[in-house]
N, C-alpha and C positions, 0 to 999 in steps of 0.2 A: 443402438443408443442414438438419441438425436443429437443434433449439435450442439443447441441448449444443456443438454445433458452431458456431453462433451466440456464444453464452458465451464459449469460450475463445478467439474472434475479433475481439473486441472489439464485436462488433453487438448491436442490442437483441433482449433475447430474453424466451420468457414463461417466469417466472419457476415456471409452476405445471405445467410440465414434469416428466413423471417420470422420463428421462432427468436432465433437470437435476438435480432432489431426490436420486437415485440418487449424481449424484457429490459432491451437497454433504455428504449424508451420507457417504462414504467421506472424505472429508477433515475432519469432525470426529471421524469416530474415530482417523483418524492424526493429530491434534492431542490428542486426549486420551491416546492411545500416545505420545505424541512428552513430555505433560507429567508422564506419569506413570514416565518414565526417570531413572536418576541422570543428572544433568551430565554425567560421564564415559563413558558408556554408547556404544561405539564407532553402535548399531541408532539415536541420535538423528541423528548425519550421513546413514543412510541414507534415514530418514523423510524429512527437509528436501531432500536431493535428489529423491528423489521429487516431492517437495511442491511445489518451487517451480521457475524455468525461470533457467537461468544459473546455478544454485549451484556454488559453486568452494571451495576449501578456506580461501578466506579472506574468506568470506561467516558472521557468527557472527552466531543467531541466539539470545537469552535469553529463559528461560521467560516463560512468558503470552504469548506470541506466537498471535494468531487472526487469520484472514484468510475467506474465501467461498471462493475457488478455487483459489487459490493457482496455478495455472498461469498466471494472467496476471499474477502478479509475476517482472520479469523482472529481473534482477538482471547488469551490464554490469563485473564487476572488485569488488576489495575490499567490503564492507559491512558496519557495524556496526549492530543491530538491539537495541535495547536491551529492557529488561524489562516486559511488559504491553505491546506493541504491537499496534492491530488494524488490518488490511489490509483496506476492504472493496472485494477487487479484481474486481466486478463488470464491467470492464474493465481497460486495460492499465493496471499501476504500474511505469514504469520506474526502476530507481535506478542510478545512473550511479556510476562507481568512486570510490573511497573517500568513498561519502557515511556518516555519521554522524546514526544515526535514534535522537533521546534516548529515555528511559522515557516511558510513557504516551501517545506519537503514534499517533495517530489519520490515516490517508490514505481516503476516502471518495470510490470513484469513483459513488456513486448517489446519488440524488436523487427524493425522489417529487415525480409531476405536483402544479403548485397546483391545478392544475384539482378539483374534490372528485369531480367526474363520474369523470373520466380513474382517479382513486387507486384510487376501488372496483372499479374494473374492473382495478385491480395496474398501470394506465401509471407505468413508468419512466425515468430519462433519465441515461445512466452514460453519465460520460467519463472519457478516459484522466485520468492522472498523471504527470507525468515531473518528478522530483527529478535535477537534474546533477550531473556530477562536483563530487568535493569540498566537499560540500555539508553544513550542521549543521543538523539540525532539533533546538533545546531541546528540555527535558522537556515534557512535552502539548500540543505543537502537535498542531493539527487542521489539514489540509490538505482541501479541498472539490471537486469536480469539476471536470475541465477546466483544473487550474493547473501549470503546469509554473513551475519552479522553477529558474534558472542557476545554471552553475556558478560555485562559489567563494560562493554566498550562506551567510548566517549568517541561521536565523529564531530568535529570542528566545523564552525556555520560556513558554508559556501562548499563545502566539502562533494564529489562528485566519486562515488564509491562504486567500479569497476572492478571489482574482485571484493571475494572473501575478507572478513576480518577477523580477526583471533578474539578469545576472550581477553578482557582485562589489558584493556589498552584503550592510546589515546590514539588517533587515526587523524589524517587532514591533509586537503591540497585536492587537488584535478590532477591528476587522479589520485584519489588517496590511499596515503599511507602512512604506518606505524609510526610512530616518532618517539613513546614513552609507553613503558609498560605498570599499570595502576595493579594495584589487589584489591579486589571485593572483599567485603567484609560475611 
């Protein structure tokens, strides 16, 4: 398996791959072609399908939108992506239908080694994401490796989510946590 193929598998891969480099550059130029179109521009729907894995016509994606790979954001039913969002989908970020991703979210599947040894030598440690149905991430949340997020959760804007969250709740704070528990309908 190549590394590239590694990448968009969710496995750890080396990052100093030319394969790799190869495709991360082709998706910052279809990010800079994607920001440099009018709104109305029918070639922005094309980019973003490309771009991304599950796009459907009612996945809307607003400018400043940046991600690493963009093929391992998978997208599962409706989505709304608001303005200045970065993906770094280093592995899988699923988003689960009608989730609602505020401005300025940040999902971060990577993580460098603490190790000081491990970092100079580029060791990494990317895990998935998974945001549930129905789900509100405020404005600037930060979401961190490895947290999956239930459905019908509510995270609070500023909110820095280091761990798991339950369904059907409301979450918030640095690092965040439970405060009230809601029912989905």
């Amino acid at each position: 398996m190549t590394e590239l193929e590694k990448a968009l598998s969710g496995e750890q891969f080396d990052r100093r791959d030319k394969d790799v480099f190869l495709f991360q550059s082709k998706v910052k130029d279809m990010l800079y072609e994607l920001h440099a179109l009018k709104p109305s521009d029918p070639k922005r729907t094309e980019i973003v399908k490309e771009l991304v894995t599950g796009y459907n016509q009612y996945v809307f994606i607003e400018d400043g939108f940046r991600c690493s790979f963009g093929k391992n954001i998978r997208f599962h039913g409706m989505a709304m992506i608001n303005y200045d969002c970065t993906f770094l989908d280093t592995n899988f970020i699923d988003i689960g239908h009608c989730a609602l991703i505020g401005p300025g979210c940040k999902l971060i599947c990577t993580n460098h080694s603490i190790d000081p040894g491990e970092r100079l030598k580029g060791a990494f440690h990317d895990k998935p994401i998974k945001i549930g149905s129905n789900v509100w991430l405020g404005a600037n949340v930060t979401v961190l490796p490895g947290v999956t997020i239930g459905d019908n959760a509510v995270i609070g804007a500023g909110s820095v989510v280091t761990k798991d969250v339950p369904a059907n709740v409301v979450a918030v704070g640095d690092p965040c946590r439970v405060v009230k528990e809601i029912f989905g309908e």
